[in-house]
C-alpha positions as CSV (number, residue, x, y, z in Angstrom):
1,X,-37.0,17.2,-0.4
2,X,-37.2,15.3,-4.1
3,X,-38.0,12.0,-4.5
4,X,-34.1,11.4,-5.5
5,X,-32.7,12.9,-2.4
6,X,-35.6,11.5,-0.1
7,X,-34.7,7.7,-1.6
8,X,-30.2,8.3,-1.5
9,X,-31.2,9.0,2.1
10,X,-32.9,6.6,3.0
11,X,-30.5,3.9,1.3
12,X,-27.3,5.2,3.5
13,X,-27.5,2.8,5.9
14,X,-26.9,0.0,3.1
15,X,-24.1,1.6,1.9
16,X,-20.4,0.3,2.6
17,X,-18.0,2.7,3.9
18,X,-16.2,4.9,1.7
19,X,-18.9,4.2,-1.4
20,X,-20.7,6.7,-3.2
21,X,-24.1,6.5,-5.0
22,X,-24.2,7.7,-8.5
23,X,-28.2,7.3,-9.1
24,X,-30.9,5.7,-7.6
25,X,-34.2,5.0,-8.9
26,X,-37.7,3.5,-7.9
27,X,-39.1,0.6,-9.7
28,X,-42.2,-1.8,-9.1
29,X,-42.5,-5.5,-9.4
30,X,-46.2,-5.7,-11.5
31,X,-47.0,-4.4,-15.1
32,X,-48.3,-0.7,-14.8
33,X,-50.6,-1.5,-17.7
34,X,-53.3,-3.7,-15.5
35,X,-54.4,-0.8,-14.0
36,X,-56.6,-0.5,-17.5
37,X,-58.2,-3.9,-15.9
38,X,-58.4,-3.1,-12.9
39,X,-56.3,-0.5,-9.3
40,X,-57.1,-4.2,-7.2
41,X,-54.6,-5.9,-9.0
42,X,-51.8,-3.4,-9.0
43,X,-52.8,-3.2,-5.6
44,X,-52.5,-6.8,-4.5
45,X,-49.6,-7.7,-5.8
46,X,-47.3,-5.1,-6.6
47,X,-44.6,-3.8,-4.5
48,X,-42.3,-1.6,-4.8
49,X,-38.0,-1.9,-5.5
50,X,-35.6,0.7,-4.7
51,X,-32.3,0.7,-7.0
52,X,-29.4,1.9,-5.8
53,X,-26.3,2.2,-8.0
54,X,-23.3,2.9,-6.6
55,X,-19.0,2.6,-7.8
56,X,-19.0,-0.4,-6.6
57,X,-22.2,-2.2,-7.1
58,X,-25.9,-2.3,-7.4
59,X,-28.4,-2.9,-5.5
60,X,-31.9,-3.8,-5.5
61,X,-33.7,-3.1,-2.1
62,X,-37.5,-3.9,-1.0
63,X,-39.4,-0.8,-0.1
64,X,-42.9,-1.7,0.3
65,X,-46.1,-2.1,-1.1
66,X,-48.0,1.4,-1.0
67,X,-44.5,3.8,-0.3
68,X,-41.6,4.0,-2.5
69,X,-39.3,6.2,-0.2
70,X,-38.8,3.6,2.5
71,X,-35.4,1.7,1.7
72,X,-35.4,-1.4,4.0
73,X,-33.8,-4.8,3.0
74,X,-31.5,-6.0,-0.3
75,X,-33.2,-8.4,-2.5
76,X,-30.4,-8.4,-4.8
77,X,-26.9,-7.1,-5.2
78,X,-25.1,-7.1,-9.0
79,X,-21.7,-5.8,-9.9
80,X,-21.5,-2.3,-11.3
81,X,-20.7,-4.1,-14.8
82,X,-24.3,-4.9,-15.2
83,X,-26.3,-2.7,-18.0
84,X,-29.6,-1.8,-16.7
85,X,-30.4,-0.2,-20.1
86,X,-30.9,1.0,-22.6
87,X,-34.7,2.5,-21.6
88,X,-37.3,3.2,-23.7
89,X,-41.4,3.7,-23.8
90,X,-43.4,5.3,-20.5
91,X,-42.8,2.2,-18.8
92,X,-39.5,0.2,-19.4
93,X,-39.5,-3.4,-18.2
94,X,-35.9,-4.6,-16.9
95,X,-34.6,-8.2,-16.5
96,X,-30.9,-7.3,-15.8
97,X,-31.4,-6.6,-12.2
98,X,-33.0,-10.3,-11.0
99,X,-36.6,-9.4,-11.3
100,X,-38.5,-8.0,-13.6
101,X,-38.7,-4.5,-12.8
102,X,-40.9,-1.7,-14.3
103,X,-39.4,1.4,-14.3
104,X,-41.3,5.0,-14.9
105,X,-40.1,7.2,-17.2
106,X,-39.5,9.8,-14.9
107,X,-36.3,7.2,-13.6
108,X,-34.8,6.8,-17.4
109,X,-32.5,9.7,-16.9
110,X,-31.1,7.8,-14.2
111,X,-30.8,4.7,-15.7
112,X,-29.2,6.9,-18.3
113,X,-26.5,7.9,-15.9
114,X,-25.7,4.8,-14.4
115,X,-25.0,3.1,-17.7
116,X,-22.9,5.9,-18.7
117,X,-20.3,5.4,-15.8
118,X,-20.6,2.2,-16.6
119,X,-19.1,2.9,-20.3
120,X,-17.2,5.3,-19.0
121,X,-15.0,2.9,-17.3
């Protein structure tokens, strides 16, 4: 199972009925880049966000420090209006969703997607 389909899963207890996800995407909530410093602080204080965008809204759920798959509580909710984008570099930082969020560039397609049904409508 792919990280994508492993994380939708795992978000469908959040969901409300009759609402569809359109993308969702893993983020973390410290700056990739210390790692150059040093793994303890990336360790210590990171934790991961899942992000879950559906027709209706968005949400921002906590999954944990050392796993990105669990989905377990919404830190934040934000109505499907809100540009996450536009993405750019290996590591985008987002302040649209609350937090700032760092987002891999493996996730930019999906961020992609969501802010293209978001001009779409």
């Amino acid at each position: 199972m792919a990280i994508r389909d492993t994380l939708r899963s795992n978000a469908a207890h959040l969901l409300q009925p009759g609402e569809s996800v359109q993308a969702v995407f893993a983020a973390q909530t410290t700056n990739p880049w210390w790692a150059v410093v040093s793994y303890w602080i990336i360790i210590l204080r990171n934790s991961y966000r899942v992000v879950v965008v559906t027709d209706r809204r968005i949400l921002v759920c906590r999954s944990g420090r050392f796993r990105v798959t669990p989905v377990n509580a919404v830190v934040g909710e934000f109505p499907r209006t809100t540009r996450i984008g536009p993405v750019k570099g290996l590591w985008y930082r987002c302040d649209a969703l609350g937090e700032r969020l760092y987002i891999a560039r493996r996730f930019h397609k999906d961020i992609e997607t969501a802010d293209a049904s978001v001009a779409a409508t």
